[in-house]
Backbone as JSON, one array per atom type, in Angstrom:
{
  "sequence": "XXXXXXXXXXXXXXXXXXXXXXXXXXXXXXXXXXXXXXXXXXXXXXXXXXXXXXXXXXXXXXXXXXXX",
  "N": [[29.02, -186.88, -168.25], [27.3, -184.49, -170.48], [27.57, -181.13, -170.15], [26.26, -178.75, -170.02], [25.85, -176.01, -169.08], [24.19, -173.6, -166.69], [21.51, -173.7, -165.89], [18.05, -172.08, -166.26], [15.02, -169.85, -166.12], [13.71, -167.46, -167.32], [11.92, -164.48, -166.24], [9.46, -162.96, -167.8], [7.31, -159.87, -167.93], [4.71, -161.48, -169.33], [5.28, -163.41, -170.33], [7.17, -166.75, -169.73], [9.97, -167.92, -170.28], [12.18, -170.46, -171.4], [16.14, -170.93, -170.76], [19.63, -171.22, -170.78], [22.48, -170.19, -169.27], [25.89, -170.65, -170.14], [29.04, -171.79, -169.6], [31.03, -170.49, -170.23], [29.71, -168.01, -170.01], [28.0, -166.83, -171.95], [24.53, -166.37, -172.5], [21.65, -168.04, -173.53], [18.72, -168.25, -175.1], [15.41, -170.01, -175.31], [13.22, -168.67, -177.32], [10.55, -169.6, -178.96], [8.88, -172.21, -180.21], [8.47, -172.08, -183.07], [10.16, -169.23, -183.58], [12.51, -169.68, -182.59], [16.15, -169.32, -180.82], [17.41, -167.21, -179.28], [20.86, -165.56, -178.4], [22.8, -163.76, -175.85], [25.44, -162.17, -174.71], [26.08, -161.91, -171.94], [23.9, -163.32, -169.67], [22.73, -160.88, -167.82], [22.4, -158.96, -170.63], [21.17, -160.17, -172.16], [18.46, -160.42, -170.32], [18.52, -157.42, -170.43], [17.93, -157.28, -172.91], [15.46, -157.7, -173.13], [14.14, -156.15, -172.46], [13.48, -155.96, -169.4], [13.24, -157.99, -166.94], [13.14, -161.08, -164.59], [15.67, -163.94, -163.45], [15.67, -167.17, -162.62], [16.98, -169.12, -161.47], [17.72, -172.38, -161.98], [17.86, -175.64, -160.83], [20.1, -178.18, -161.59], [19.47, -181.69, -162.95], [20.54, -184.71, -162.47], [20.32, -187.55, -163.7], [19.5, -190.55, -162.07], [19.84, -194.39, -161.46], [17.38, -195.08, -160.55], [15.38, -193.47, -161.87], [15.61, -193.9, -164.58]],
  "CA": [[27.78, -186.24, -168.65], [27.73, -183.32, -170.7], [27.49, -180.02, -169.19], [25.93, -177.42, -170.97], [25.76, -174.61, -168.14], [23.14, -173.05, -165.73], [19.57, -173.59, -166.39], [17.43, -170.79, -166.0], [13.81, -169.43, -166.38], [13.76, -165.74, -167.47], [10.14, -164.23, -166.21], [8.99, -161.71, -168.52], [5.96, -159.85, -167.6], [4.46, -161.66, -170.86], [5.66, -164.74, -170.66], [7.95, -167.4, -169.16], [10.82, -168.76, -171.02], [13.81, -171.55, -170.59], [17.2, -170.96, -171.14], [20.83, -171.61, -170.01], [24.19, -169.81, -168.9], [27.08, -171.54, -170.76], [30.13, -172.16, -168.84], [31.8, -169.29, -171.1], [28.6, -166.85, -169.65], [27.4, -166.67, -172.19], [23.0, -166.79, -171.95], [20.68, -168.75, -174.93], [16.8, -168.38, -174.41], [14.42, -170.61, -176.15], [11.55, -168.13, -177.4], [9.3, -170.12, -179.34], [9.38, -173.45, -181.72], [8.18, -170.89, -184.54], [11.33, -168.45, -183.68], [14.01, -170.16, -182.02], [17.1, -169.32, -179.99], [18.5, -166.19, -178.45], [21.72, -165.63, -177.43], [23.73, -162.45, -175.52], [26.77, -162.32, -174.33], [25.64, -162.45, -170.54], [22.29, -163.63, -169.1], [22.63, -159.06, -168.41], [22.53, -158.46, -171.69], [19.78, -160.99, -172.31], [17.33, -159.31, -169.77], [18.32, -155.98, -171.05], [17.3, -156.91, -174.86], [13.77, -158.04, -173.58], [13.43, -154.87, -171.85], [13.7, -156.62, -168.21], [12.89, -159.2, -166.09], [13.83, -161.86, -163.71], [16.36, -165.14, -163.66], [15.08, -168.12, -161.47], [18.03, -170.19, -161.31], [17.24, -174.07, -161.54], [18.87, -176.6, -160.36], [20.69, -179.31, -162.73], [18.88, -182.79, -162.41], [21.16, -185.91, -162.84], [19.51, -188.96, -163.72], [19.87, -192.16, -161.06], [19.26, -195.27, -161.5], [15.56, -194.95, -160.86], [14.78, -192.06, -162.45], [14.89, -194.57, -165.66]],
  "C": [[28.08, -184.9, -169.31], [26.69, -182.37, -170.27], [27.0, -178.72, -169.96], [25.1, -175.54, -170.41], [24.69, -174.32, -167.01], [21.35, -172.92, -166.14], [18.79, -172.55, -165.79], [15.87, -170.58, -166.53], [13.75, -167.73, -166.37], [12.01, -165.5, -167.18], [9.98, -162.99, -166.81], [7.42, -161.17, -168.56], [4.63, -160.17, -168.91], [4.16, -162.87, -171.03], [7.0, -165.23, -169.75], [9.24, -167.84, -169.8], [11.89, -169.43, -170.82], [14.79, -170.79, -171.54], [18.51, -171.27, -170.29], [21.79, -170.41, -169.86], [25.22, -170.4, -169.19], [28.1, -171.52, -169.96], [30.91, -170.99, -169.53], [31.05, -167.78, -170.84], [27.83, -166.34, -170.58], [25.67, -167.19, -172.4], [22.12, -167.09, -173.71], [19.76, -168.51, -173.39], [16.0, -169.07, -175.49], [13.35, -169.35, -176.04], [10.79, -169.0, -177.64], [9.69, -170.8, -180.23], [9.5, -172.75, -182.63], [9.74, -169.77, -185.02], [12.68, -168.58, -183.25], [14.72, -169.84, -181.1], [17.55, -167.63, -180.06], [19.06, -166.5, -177.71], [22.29, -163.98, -177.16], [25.03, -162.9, -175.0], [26.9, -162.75, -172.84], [24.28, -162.41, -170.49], [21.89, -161.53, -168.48], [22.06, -158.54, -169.63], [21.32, -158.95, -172.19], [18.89, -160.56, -171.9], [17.22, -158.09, -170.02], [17.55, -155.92, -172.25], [15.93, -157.29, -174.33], [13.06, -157.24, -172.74], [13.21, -155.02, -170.08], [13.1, -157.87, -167.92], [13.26, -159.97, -165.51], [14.63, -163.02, -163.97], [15.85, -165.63, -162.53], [16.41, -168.75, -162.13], [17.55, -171.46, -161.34], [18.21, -174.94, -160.99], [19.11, -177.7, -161.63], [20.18, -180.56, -161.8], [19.73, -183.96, -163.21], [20.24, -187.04, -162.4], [20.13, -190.01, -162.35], [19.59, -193.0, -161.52], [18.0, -195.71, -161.78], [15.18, -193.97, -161.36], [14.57, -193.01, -164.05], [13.88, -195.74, -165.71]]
}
């Protein structure tokens, strides 16, 4: 399966947004279809550029069997 890091929910008092933690640390954030992808160097650096806010950690969901 490929692995494409730490899933995450940044809470910005604003708004919600997804993104990941790469296996290399570095943090992508989906803003918006319209504007696309941010990345920083660490998921740090990431909450610093949007002036603060929180990481919710998710959990990684592997498919089963029944799940299709």
């Amino acid at each position: 399966m490929f692995n494409v890091g730490r899933p995450f929910r940044l809470h910005l008092p604003y708004q919600v947004l997804g993104g990941w933690e790469l296996t290399d640390g570095q943090a992508l954030v989906i803003d918006d279809g319209g504007y696309g992808i941010t990345a920083a160097s660490t998921a740090a650096d990431l909450i610093r550029g949007y002036g603060g806010g929180q990481l919710e950690w998710l959990e990684q969901h592997h498919p089963t069997q029944h799940d299709q």
